[in-house]
Structures are given as C-alpha cells and as structure tokens.
N, CA, C and O atoms as a CHARMM CRD file, in Angstrom:
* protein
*
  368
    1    1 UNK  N      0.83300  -1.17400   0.00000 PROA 1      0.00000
    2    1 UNK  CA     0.00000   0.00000   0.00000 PROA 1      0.00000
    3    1 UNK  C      0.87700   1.23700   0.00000 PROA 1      0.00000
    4    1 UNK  O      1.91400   1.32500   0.65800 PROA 1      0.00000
    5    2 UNK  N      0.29900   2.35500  -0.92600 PROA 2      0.00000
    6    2 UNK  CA     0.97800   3.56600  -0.38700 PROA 2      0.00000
    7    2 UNK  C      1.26700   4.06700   0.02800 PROA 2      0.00000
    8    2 UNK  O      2.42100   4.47900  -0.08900 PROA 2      0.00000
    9    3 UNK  N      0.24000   4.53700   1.06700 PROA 3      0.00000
   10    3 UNK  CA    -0.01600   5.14700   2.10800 PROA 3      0.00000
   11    3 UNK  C     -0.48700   4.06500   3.71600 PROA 3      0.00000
   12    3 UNK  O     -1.69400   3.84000   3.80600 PROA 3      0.00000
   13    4 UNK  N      0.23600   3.58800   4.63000 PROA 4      0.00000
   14    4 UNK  CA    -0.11800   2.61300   5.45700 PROA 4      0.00000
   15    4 UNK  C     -0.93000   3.78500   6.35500 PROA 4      0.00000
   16    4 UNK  O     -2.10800   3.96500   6.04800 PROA 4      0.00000
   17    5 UNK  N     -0.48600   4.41400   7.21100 PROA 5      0.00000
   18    5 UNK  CA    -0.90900   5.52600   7.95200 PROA 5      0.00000
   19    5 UNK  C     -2.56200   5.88900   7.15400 PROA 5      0.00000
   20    5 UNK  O     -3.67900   5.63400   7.60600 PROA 5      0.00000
   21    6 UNK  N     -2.20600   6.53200   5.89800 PROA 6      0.00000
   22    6 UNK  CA    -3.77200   7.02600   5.82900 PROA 6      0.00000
   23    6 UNK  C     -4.83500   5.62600   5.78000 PROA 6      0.00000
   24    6 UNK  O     -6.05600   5.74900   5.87800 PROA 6      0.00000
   25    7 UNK  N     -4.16000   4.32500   5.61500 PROA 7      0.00000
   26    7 UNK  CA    -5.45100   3.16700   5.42500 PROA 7      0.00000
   27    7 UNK  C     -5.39300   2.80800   6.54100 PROA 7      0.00000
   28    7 UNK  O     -6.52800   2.39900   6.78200 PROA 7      0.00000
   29    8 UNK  N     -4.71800   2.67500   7.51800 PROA 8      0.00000
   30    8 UNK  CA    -5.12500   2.49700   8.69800 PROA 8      0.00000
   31    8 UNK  C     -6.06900   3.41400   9.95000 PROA 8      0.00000
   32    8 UNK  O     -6.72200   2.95000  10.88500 PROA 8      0.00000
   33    9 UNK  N     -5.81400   5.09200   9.49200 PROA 9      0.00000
   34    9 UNK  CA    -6.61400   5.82100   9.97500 PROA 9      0.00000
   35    9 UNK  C     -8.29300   5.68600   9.36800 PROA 9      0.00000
   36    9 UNK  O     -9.27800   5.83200  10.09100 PROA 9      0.00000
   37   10 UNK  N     -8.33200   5.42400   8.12500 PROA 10     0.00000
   38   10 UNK  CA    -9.22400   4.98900   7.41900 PROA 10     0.00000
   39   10 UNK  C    -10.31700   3.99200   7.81700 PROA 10     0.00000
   40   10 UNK  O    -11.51600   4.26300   7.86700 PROA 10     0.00000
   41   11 UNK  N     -9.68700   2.65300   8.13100 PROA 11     0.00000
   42   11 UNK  CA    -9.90200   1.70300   8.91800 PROA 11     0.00000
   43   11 UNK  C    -10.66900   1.72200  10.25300 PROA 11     0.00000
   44   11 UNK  O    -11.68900   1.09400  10.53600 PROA 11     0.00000
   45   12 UNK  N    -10.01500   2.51100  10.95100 PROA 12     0.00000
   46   12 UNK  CA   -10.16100   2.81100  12.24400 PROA 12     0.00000
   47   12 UNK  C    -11.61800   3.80700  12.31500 PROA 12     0.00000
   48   12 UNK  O    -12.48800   3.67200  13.17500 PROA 12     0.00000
   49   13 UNK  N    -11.64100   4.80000  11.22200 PROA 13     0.00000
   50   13 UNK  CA   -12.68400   5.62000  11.68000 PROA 13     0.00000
   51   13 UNK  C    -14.11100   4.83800  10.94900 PROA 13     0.00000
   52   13 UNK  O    -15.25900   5.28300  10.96100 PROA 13     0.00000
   53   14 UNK  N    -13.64600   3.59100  10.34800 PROA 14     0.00000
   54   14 UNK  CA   -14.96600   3.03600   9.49000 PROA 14     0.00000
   55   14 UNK  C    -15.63400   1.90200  10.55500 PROA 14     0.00000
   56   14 UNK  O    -16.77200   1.43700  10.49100 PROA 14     0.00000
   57   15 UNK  N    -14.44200   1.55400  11.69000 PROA 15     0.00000
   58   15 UNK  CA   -14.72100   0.09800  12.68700 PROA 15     0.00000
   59   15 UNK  C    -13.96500   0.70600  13.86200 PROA 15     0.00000
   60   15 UNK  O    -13.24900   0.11900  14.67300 PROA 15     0.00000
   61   16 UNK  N    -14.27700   2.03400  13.78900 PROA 16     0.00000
   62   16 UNK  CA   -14.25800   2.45900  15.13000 PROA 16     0.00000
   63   16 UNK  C    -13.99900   1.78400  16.87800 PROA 16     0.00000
   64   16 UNK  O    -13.27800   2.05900  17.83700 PROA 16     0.00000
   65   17 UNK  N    -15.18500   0.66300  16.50800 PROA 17     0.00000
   66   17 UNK  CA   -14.96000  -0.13900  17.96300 PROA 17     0.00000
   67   17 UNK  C    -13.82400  -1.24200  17.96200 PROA 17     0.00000
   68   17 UNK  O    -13.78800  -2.23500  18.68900 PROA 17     0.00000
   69   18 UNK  N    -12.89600  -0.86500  16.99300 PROA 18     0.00000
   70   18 UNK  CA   -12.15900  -1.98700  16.76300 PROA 18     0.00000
   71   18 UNK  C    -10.72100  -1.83200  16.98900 PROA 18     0.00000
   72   18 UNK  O    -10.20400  -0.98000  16.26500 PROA 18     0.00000
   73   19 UNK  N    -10.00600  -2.38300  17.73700 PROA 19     0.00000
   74   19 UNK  CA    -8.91600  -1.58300  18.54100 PROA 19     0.00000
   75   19 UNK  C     -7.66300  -2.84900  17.83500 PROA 19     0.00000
   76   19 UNK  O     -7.58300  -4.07600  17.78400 PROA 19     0.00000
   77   20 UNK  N     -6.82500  -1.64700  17.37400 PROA 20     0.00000
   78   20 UNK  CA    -5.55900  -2.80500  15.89200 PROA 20     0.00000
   79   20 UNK  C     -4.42400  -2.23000  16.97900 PROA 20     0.00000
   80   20 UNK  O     -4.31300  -1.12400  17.50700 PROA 20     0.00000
   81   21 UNK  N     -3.68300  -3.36900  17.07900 PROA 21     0.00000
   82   21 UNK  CA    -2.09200  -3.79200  17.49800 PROA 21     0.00000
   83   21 UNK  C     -1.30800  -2.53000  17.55800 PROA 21     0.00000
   84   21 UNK  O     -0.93700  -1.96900  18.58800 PROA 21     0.00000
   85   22 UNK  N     -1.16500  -2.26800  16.71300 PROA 22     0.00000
   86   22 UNK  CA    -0.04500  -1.11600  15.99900 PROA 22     0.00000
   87   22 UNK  C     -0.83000  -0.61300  14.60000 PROA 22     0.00000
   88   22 UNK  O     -1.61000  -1.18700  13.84000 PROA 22     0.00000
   89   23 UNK  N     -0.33400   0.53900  14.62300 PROA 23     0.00000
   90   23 UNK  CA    -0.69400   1.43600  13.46100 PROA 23     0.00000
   91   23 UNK  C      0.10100   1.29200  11.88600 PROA 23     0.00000
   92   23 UNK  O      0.49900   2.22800  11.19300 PROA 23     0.00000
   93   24 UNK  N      0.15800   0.29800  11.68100 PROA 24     0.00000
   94   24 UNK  CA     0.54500  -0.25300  10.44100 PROA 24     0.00000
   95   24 UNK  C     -0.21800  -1.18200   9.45600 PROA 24     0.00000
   96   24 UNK  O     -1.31500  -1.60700   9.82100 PROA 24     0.00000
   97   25 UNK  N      0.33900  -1.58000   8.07200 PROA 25     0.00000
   98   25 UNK  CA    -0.45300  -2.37600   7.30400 PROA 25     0.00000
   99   25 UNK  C     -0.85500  -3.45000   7.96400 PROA 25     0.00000
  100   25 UNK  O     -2.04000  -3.63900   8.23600 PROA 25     0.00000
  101   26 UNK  N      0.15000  -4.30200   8.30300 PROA 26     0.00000
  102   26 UNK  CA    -0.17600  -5.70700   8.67900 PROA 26     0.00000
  103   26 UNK  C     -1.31600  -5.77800   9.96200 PROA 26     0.00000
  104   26 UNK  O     -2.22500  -6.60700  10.00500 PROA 26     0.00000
  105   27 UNK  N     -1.10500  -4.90000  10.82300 PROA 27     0.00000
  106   27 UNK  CA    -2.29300  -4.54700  11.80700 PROA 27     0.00000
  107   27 UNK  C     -3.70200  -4.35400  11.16100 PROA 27     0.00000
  108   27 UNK  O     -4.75500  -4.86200  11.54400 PROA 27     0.00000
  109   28 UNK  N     -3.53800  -3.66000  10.28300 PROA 28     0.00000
  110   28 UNK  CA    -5.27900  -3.73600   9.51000 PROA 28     0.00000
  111   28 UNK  C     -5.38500  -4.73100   8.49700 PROA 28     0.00000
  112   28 UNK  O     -6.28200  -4.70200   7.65400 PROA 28     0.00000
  113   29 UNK  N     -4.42700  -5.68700   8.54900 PROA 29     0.00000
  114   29 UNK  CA    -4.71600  -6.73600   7.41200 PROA 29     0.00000
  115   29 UNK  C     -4.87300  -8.21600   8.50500 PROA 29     0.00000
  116   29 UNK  O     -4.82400  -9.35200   8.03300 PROA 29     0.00000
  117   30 UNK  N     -5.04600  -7.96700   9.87000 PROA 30     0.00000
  118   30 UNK  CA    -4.77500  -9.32100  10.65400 PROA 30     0.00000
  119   30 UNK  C     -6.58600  -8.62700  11.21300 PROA 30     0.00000
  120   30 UNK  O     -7.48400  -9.45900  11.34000 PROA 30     0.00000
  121   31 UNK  N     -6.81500  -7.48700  11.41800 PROA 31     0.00000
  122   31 UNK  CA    -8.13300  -7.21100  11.98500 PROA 31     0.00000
  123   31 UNK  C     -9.05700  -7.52900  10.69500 PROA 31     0.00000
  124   31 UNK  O    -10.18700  -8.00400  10.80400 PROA 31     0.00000
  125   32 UNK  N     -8.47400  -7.22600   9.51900 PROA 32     0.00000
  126   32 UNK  CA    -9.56200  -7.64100   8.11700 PROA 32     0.00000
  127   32 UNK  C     -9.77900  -9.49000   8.39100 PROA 32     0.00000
  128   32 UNK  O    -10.80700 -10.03200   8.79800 PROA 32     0.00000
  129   33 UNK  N     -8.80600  -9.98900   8.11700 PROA 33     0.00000
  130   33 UNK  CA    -8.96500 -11.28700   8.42000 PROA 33     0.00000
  131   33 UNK  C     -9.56600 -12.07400   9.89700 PROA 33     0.00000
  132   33 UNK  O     -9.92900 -13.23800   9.72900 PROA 33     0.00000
  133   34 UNK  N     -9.67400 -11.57100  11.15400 PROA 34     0.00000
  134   34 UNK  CA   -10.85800 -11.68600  12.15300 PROA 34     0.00000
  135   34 UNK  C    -11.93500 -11.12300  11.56200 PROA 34     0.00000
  136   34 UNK  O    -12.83700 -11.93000  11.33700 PROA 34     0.00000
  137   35 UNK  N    -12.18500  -9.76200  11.16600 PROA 35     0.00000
  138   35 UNK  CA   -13.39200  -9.66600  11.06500 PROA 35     0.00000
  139   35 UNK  C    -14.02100 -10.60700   9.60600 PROA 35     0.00000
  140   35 UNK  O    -15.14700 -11.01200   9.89700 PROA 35     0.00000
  141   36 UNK  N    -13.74100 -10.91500   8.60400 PROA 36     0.00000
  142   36 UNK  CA   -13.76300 -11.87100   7.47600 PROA 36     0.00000
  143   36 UNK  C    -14.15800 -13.60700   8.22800 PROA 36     0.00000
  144   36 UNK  O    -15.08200 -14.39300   8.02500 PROA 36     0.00000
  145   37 UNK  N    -13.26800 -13.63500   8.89400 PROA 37     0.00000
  146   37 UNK  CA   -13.48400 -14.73700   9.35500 PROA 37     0.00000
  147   37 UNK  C    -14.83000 -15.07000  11.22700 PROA 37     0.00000
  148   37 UNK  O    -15.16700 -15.95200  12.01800 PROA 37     0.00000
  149   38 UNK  N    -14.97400 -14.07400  11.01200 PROA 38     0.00000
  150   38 UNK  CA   -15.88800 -13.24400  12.50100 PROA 38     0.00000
  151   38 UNK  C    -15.72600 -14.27200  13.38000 PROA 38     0.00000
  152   38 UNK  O    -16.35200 -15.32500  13.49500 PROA 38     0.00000
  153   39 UNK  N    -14.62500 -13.73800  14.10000 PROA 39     0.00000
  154   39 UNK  CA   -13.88100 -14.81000  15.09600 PROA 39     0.00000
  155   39 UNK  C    -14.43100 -13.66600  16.34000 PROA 39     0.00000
  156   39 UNK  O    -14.37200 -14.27100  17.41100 PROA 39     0.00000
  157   40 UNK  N    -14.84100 -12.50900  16.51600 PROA 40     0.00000
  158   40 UNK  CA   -15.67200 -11.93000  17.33100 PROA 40     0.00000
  159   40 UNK  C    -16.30900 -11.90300  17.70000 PROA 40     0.00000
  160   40 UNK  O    -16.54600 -11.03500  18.54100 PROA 40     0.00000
  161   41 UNK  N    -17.43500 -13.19900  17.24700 PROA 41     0.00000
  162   41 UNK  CA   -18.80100 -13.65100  17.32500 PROA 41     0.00000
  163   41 UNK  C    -18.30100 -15.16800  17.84600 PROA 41     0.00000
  164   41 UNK  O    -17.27800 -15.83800  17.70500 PROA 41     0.00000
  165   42 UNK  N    -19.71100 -15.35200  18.58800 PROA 42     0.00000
  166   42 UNK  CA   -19.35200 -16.57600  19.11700 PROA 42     0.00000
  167   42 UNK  C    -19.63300 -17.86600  18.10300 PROA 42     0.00000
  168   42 UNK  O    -20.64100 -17.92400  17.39800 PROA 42     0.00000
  169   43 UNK  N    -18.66700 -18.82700  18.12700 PROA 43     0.00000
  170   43 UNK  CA   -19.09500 -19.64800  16.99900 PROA 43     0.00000
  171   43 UNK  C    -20.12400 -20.33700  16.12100 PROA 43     0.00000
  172   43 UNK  O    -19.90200 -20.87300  15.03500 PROA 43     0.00000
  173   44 UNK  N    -21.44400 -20.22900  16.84300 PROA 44     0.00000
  174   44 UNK  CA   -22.84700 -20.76000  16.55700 PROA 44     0.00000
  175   44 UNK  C    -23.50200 -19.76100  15.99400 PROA 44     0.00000
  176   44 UNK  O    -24.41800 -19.91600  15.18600 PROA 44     0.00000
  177   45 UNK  N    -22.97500 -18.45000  16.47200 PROA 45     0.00000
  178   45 UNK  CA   -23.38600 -17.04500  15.57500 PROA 45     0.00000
  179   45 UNK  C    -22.86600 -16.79600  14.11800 PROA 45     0.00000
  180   45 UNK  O    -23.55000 -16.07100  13.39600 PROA 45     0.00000
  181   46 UNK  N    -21.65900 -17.36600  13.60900 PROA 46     0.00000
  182   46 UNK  CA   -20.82600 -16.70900  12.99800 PROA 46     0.00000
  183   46 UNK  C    -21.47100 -16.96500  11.63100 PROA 46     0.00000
  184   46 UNK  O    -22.07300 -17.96800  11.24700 PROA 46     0.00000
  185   47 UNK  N    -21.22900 -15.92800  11.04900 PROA 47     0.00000
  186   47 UNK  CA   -21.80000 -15.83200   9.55800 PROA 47     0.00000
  187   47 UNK  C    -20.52300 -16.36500   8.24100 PROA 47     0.00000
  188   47 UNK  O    -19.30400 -16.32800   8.40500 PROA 47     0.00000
  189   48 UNK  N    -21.20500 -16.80100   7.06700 PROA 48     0.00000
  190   48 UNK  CA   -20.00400 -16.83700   6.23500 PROA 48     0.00000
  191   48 UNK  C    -18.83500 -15.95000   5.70300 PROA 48     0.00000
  192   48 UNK  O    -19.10300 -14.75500   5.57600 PROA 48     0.00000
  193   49 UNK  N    -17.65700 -16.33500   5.39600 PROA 49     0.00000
  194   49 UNK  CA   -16.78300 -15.24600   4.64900 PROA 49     0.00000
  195   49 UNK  C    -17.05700 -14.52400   3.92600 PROA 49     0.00000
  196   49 UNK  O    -16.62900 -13.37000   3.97400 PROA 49     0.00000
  197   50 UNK  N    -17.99000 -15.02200   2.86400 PROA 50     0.00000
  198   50 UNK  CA   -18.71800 -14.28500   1.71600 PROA 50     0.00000
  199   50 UNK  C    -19.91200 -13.41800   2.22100 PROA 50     0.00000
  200   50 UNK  O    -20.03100 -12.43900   1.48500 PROA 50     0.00000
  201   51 UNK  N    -20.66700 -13.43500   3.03600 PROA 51     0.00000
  202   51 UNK  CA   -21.67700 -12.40800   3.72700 PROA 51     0.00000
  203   51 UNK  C    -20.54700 -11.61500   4.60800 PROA 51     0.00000
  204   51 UNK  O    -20.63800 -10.52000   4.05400 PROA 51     0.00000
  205   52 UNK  N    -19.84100 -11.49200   5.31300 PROA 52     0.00000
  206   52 UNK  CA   -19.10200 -10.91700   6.32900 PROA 52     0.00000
  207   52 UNK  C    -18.19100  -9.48800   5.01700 PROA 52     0.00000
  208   52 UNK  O    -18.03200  -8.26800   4.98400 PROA 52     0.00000
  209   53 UNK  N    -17.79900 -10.86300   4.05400 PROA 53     0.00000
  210   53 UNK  CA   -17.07000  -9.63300   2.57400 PROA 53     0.00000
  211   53 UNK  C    -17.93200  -8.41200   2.15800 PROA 53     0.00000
  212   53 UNK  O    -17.56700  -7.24200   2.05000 PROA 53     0.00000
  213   54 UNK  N    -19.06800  -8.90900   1.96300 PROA 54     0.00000
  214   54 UNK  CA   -20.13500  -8.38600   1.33900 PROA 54     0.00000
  215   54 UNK  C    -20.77500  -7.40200   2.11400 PROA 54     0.00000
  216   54 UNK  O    -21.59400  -6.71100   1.50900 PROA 54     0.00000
  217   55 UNK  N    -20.56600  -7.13600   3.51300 PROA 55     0.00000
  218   55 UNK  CA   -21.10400  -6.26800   4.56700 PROA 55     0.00000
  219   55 UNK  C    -19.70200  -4.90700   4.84000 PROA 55     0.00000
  220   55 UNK  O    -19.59000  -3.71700   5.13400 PROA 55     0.00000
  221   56 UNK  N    -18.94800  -5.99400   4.52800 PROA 56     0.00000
  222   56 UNK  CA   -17.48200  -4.63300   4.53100 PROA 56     0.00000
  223   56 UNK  C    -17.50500  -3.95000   3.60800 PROA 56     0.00000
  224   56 UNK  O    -17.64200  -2.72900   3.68900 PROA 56     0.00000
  225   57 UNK  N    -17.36200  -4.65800   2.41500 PROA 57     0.00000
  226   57 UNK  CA   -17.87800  -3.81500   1.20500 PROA 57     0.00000
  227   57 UNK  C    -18.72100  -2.66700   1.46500 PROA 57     0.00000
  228   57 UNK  O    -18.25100  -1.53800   1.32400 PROA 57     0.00000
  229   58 UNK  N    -20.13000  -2.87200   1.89500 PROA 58     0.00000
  230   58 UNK  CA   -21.24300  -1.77400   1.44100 PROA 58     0.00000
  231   58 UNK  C    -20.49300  -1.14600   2.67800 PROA 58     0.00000
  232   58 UNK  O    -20.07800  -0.07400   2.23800 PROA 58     0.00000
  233   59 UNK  N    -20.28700  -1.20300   3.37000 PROA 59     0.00000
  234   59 UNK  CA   -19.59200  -0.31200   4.55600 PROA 59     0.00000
  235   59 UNK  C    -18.46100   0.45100   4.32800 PROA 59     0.00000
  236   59 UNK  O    -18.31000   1.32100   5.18500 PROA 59     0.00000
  237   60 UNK  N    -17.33600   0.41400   3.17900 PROA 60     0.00000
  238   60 UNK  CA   -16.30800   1.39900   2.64400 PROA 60     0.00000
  239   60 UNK  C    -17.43200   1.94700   1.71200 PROA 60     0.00000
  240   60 UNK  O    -17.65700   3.14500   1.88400 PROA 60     0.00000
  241   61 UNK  N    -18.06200   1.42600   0.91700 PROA 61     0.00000
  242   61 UNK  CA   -18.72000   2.05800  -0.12900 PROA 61     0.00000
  243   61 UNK  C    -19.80700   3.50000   0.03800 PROA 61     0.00000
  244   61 UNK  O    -20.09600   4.59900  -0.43600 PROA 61     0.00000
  245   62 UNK  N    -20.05200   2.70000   0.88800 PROA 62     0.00000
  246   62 UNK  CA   -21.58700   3.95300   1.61200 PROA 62     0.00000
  247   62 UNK  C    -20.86700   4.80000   2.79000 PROA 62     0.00000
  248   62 UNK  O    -21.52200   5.71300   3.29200 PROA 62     0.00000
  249   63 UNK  N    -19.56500   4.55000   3.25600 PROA 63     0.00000
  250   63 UNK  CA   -18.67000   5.73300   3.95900 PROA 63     0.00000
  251   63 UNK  C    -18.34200   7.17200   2.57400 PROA 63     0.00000
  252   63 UNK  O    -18.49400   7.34900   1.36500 PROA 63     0.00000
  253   64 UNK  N    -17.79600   7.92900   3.85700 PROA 64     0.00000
  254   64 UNK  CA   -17.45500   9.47900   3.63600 PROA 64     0.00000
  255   64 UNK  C    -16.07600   9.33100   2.62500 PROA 64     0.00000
  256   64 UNK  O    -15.67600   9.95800   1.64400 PROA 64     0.00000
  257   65 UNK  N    -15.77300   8.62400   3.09400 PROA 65     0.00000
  258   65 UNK  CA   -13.86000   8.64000   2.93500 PROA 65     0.00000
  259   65 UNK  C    -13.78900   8.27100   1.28000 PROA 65     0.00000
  260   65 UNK  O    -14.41300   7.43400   0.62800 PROA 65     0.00000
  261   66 UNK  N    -12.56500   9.44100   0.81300 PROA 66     0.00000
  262   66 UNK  CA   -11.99700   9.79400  -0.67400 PROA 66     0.00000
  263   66 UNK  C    -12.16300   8.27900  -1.68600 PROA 66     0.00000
  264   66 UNK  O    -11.55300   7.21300  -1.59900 PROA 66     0.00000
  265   67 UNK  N    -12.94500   8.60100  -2.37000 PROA 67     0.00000
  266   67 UNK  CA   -12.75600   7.08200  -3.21700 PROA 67     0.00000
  267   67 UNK  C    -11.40300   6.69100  -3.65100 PROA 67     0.00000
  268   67 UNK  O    -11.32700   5.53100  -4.05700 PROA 67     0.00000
  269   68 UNK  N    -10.60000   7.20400  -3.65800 PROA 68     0.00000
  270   68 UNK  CA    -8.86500   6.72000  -3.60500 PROA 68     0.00000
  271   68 UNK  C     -8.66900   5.39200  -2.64300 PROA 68     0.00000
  272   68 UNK  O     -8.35000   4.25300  -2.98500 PROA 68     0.00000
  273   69 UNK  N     -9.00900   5.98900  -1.12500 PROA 69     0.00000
  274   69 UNK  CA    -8.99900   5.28000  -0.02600 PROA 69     0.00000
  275   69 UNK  C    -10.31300   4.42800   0.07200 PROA 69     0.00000
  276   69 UNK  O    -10.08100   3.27900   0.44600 PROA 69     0.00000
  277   70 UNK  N    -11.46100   4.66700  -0.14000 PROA 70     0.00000
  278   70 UNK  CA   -12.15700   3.65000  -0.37100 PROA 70     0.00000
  279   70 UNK  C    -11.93100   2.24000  -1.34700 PROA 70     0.00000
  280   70 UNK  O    -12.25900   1.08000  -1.09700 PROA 70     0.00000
  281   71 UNK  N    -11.28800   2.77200  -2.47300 PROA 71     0.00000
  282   71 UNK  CA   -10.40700   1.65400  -3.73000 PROA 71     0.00000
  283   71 UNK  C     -9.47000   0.93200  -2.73200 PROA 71     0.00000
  284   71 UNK  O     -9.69600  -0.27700  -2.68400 PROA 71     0.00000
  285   72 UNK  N     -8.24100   1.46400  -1.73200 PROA 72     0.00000
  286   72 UNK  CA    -7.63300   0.64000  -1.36900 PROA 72     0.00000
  287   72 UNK  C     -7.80400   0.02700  -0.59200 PROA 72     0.00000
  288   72 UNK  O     -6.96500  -0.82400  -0.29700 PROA 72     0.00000
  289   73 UNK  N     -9.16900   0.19100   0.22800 PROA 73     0.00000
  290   73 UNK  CA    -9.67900  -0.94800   1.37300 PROA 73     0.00000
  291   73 UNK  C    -10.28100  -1.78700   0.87000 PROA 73     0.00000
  292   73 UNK  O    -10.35300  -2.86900   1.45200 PROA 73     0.00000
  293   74 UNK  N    -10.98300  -1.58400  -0.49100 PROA 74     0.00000
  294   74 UNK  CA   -11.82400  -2.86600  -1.09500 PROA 74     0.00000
  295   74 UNK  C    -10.70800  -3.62300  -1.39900 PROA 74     0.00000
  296   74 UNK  O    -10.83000  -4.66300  -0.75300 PROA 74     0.00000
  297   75 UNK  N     -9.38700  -3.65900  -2.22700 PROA 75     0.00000
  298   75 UNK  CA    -8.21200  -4.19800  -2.75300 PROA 75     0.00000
  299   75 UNK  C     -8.40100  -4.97100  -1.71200 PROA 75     0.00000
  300   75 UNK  O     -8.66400  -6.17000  -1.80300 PROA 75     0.00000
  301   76 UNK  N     -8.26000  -4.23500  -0.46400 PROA 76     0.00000
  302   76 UNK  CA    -7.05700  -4.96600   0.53500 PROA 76     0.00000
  303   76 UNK  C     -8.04300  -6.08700   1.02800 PROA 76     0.00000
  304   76 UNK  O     -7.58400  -7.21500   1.20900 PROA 76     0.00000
  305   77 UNK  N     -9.51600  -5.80600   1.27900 PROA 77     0.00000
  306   77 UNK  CA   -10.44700  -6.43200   1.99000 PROA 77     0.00000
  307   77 UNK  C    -10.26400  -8.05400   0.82600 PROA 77     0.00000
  308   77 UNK  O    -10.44600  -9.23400   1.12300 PROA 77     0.00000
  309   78 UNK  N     -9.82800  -7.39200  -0.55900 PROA 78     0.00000
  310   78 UNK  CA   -10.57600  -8.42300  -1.13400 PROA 78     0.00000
  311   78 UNK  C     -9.26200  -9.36100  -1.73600 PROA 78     0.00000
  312   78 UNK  O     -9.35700 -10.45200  -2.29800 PROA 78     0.00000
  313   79 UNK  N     -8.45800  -8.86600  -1.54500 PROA 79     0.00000
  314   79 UNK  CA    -6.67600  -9.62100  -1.25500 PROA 79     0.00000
  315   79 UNK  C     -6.93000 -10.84200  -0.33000 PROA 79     0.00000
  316   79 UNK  O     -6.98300 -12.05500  -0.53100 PROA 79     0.00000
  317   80 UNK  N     -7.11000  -9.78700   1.12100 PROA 80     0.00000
  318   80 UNK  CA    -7.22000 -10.73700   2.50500 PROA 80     0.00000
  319   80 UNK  C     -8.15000 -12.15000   2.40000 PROA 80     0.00000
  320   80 UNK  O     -7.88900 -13.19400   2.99900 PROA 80     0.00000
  321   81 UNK  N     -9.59100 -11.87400   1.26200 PROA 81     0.00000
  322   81 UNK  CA   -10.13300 -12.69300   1.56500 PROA 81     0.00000
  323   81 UNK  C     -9.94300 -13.64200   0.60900 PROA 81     0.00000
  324   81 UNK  O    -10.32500 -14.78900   0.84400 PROA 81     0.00000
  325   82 UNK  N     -9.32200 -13.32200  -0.62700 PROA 82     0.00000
  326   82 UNK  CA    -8.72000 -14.41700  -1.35200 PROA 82     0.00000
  327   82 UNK  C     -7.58900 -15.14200  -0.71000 PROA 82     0.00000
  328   82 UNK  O     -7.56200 -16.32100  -1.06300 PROA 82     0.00000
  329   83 UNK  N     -6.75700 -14.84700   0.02300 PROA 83     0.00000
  330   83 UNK  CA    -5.61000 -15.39300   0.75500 PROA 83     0.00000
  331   83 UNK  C     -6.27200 -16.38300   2.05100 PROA 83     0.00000
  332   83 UNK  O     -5.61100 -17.39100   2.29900 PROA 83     0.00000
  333   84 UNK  N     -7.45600 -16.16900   2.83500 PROA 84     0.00000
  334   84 UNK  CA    -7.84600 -16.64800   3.52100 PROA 84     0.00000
  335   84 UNK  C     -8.59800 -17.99000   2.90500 PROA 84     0.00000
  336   84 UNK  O     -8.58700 -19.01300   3.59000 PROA 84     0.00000
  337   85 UNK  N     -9.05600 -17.98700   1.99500 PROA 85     0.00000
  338   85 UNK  CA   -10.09400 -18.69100   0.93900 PROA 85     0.00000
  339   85 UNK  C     -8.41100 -19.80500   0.31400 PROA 85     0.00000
  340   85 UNK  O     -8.25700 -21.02600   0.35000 PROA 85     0.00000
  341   86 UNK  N     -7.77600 -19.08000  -0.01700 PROA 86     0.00000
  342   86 UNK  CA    -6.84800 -20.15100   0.13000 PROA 86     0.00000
  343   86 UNK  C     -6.34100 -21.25000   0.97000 PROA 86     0.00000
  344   86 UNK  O     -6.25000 -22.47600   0.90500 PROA 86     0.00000
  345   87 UNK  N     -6.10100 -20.46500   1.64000 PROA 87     0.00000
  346   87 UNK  CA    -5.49600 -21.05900   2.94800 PROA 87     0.00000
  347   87 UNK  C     -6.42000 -22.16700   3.50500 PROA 87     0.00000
  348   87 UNK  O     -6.08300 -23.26700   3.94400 PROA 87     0.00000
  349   88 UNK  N     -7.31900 -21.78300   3.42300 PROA 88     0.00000
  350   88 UNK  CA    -8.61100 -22.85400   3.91800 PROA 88     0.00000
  351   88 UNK  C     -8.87200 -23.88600   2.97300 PROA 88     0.00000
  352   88 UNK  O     -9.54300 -24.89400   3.19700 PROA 88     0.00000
  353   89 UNK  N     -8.14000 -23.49600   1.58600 PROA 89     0.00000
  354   89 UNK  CA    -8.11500 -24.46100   0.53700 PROA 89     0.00000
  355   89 UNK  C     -9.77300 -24.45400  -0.25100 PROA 89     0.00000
  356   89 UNK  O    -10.30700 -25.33600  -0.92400 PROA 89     0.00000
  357   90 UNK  N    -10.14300 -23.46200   0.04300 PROA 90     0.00000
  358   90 UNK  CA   -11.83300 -23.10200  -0.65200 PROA 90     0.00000
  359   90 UNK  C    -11.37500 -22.90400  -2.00400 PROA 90     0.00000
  360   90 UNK  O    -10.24800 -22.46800  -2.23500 PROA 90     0.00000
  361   91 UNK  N    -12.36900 -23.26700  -3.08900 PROA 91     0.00000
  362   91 UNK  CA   -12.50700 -22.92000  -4.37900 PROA 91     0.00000
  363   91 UNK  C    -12.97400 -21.62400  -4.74900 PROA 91     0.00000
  364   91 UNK  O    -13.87000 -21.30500  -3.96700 PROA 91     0.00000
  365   92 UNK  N    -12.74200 -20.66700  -5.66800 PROA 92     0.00000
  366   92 UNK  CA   -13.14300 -19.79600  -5.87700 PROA 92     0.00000
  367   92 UNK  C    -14.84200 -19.93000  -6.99800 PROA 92     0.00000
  368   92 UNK  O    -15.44400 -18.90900  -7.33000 PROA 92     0.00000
C-alpha cells in the first residue's frame, strides 16, 4: 500500500470499535482477516466469509472517505479474503 498511515486511519474511523495492534499495514490486514473470518462472534453465531465480505464492502462504499482510499480498502479487503479462501483451501 501507499499510504499505510492514511489506510489504517481509514480503517479505524470506518470500525471504530475496533482496537488494531499497531498502526501499520499488517495490523489492519490481521483485523480484516478476524473480522472476514468473525472470530468476534461466538461460533454458533458466525456468519459466512462471503456475507461478512459483502457487509465490509457496502460499509467502505456507503462511507465518507476519498474514493482513492475507499479503492484501497476494497483491494485490501478483497486480497485478505482471497488469501484466507486459500489457505482454507476453498474454491473460488
């Protein structure tokens, strides 16, 4: 990313209640992947990857923030969840 600082301030003011490690990329790319994977919810609650994607989405989209920075949270949201979808060995 270009700018780590502005996507992480970004981040922060879109999931507010959501409190990241350190103020860097990898910090908003380990909170994308809990919330993707909604390890915040208790397990009998938890919704799929693909509904959880799909709720972040309309949530950068329908925010305030510069469509520049809105482009690089969808990237990143949608990086994370191809890498996770891997990892789990899911088909696309």
């Amino acid at each position: 990313m270009d700018n780590d600082k502005e996507i992480v301030k970004a981040y922060a003011s879109l999931w507010n209640n959501r409190s990241l490690t350190s103020d860097d990329a990898e910090a908003v790319a380990e909170a994308i992947d809990l919330e993707l994977l909604d390890k915040r919810t208790h397990p009998r609650l938890r919704k799929p990857m693909l509904e959880k994607y799909f709720a972040a989405i309309q949530r950068i989209v329908n925010s305030q923030l510069e469509p520049a920075v809105k482009y690089q949270l969808v990237k990143l949201h949608t990086e994370r969840a191809e890498h996770l979808k891997e990892e789990r060995g899911e088909q696309s």
